[in-house]
C-alpha positions in Angstrom: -28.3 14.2 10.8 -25.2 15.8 12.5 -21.4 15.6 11.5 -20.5 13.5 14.5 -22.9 10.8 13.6 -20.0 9.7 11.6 -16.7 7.7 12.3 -15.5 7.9 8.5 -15.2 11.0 6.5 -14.1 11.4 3.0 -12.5 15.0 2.3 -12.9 16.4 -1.3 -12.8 20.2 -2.6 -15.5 20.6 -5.7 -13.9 20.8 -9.0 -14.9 22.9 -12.2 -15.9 19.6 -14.1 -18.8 18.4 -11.5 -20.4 21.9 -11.4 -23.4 23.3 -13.9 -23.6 26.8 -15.7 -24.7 28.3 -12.7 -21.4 26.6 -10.5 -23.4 24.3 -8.4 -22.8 20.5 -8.6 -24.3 18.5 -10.5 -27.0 16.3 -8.4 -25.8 12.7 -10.1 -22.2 13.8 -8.8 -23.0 13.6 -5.3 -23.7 9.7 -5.8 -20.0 9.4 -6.7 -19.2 11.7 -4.0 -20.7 8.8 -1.3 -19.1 5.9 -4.0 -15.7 7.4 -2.8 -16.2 7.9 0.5 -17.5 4.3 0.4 -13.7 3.3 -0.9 -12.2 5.3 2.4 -14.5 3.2 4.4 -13.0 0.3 3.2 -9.8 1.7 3.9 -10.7 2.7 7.4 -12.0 -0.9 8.0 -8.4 -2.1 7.4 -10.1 -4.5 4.5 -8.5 -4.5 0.8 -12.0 -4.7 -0.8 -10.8 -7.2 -3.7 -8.8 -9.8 -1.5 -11.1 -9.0 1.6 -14.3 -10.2 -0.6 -12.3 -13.4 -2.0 -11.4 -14.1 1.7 -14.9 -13.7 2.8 -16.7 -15.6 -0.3 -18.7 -12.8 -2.1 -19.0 -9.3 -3.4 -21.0 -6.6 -2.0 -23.5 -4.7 -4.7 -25.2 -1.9 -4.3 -29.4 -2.4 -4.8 -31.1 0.7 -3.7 -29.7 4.3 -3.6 -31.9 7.4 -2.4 -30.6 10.9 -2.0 -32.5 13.6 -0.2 -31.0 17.4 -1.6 -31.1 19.6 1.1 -28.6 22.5 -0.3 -26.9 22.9 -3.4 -22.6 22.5 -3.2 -20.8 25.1 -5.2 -17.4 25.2 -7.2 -14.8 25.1 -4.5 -16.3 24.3 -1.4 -14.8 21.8 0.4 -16.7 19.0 1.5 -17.0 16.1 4.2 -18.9 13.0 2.8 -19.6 11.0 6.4 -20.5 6.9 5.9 -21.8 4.6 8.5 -23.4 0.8 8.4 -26.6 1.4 10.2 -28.1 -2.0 9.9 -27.6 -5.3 8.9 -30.0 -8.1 7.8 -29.8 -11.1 6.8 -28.2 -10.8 2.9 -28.1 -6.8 3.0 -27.0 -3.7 4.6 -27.9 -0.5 5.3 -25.4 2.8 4.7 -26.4 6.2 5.7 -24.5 9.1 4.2 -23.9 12.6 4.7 -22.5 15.6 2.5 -21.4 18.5 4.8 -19.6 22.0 4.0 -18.9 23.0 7.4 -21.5 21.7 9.6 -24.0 22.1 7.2 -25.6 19.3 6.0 -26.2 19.6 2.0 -27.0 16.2 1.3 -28.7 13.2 3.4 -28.7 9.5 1.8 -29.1 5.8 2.3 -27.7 2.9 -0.2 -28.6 -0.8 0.2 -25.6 -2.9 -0.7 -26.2 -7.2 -1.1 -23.8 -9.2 -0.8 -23.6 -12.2 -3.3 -22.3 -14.7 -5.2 -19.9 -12.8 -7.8 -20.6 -15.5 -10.5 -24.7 -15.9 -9.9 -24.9 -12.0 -8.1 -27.3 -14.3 -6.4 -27.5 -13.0 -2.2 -25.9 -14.8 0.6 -25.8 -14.3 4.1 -23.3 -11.5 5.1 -20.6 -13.8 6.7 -20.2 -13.5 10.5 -17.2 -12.0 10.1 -18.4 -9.3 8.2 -21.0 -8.8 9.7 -18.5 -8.3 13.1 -16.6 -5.7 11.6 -19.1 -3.4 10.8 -20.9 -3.6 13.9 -17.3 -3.1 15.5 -16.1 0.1 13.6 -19.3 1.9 14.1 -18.4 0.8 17.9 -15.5 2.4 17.7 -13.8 -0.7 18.2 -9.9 -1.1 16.4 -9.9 -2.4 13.7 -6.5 -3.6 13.5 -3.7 -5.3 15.7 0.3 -5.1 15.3 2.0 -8.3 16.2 5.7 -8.5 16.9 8.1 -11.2 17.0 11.1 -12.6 14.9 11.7 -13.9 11.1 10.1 -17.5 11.6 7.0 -16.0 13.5 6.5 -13.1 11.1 8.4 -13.7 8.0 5.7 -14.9 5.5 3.3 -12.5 6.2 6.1 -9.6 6.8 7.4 -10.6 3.3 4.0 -10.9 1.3 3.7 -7.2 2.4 7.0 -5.9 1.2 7.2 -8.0 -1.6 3.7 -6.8 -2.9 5.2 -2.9 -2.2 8.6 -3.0 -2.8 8.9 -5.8 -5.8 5.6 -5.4 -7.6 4.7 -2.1 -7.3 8.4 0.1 -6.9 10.5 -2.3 -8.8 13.0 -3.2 -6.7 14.9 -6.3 -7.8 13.6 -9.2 -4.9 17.3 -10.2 -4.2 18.2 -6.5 -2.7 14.6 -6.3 -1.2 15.1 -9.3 1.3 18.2 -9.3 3.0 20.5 -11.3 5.6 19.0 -8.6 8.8 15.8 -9.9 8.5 17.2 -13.2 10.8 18.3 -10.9 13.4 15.8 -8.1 13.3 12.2 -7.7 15.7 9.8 -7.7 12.6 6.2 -6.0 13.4 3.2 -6.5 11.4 -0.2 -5.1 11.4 -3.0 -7.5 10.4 -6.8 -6.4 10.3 -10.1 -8.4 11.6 -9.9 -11.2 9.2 -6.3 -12.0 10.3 -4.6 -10.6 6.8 -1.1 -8.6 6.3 -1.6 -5.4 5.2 1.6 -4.1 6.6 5.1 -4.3 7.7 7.8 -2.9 9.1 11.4 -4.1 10.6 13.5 -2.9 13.8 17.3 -3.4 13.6 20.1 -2.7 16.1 22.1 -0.1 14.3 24.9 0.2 17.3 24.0 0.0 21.2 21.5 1.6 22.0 20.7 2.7 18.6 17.8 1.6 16.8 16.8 1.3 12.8 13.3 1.3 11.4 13.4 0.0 7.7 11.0 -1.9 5.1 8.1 -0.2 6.1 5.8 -0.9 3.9 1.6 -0.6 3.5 -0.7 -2.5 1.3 -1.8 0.5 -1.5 -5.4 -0.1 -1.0 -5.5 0.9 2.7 -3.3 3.6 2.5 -4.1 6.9 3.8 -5.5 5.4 6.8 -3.2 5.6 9.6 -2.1 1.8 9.5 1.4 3.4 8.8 1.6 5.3 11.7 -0.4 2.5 13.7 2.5 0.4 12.7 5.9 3.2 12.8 4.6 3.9 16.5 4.9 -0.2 17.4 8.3 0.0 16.1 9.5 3.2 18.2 7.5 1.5 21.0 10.3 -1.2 20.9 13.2 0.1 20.4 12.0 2.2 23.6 11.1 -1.1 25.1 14.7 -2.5 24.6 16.6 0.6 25.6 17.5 2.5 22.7 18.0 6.1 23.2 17.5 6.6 19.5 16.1 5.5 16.5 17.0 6.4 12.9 15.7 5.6 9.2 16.5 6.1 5.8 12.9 7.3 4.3 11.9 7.2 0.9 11.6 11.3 -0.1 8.2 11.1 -0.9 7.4 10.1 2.5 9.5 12.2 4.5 6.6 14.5 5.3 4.8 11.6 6.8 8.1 11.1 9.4 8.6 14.1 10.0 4.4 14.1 11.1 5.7 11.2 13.5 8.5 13.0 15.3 11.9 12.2 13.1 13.7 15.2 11.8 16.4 15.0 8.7 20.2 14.2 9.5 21.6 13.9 6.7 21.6 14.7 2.5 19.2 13.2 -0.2 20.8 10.2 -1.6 19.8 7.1 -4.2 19.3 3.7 -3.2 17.8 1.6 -5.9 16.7 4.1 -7.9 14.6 5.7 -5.6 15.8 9.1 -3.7 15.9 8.7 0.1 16.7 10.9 3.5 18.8 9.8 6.4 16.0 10.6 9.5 16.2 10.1 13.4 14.4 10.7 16.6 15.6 11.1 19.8 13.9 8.4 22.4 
């Protein structure tokens, strides 16, 4: 088993509570290890496992888990825990997992997973579509698509996003989240293989040939994936597209690292906007 076997990785750095007395981990720890790296694979299939599995009819649980200990990780090491579907049958499917430090492989393992009725936990064929996406992410297939357009194309889906991000989770009152601009702005949102939101972002014409990004926004349970650049790099793309020879944003502080990442740099002094502290940002098209 080699590292490049694997499309997903999860990233993690051993902590004092997982180790024993003599600062190795503890074996049943490396079974949560691969439980996390399973949520990242999630992630990296652009699926938000709770309204993914009501969309697709079931719920996938786990049935048989082996682990093969090849080398002991220690307190501090950082490790790479790689996932990949390997098979699918009929009601099941078949994960193989790895546990590197380095390139060294410490752990090897396999985990069946069912999927099932959530009230009986009786099996059921893994849907189609499913079954599709796994087979296209170990591929290396994308595994999402941005769509542009206006309000009436986009505007339910765009607004399910923000509303989710922006009302329910940051608190900001629904009447300053959703504004008049929205009629006049190109709205872009990313939707993955079984056709759902999971995020959204809006292009405005600031002054002529100035563009502004604004309401970006990405479902919390695929965050971390890239779906926010995915999505930031559609918008740029059109303000290109139209002409603009700039395009600015006010970012929420506690992403400004991710902008910066993506090419903006600051122009201007922290300020407050709904209780939250922002940054003026631009970039130069």
């Amino acid at each position: 088993m080699q590292r490049n076997e694997f499309r997903c990785f999860h990233r993690l750095r051993v902590r004092w509570a997982e180790v024993d007395m003599q600062k190795i981990v503890f074996n049943a720890h490396y079974l949560m290890y691969i439980d996390t790296a399973m949520s990242d694979y999630w992630r990296a299939l652009g699926l938000p496992y709770e309204a993914s599995m009501h969309v697709l009819g079931g719920e996938m649980y786990v049935k048989k888990a082996t682990v093969e200990y090849h080398a002991s990780a220690r307190l501090d090491d950082t490790l790479n825990v790689g996932l990949r579907c390997t098979r699918i049958g009929n009601s099941s499917c078949l994960f193989t997992a790895g546990i590197f430090c380095g390139d060294r492989l410490l752990i090897s393992a396999e985990l069946v997973y069912v999927f099932a009725d959530p009230a009986t936990q009786t099996s059921r064929p893994v849907p189609p579509a499913l079954r599709a996406i796994f087979e296209g992410f170990e591929a290396g297939a994308d595994m999402a698509e941005v769509r542009t357009g206006d309000w009436n194309t986009l505007g339910r889906d765009a607004g399910r996003v923000r509303t989710e991000v922006f009302v329910h989770e940051q608190g900001i009152p629904a009447e300053i989240e959703a504004d008049v601009q929205d009629i006049s702005a190109r709205h872009a949102v990313l939707y993955n293989r079984l056709g759902m939101p999971i995020a959204a972002g809006r292009l405005l014409q600031q002054s002529p040939g100035v563009g502004r990004i604004g309401r970006m926004a990405v479902d919390r349970s695929v965050r971390g994936a890239q779906w926010g650049r995915q999505l930031l790099d559609a918008l740029v793309a059109a303000a290109r597209a139209r002409g603009d020879t700039e395009v600015q944003l006010h970012a929420q502080r506690s992403a400004e690292g991710f902008y910066r990442r993506a090419g903006f740099s600051v122009v201007g002094e922290p300020y407050e906007e709904a209780g939250i502290a922002h940054i003026a940002m631009a970039q130069r098209l």
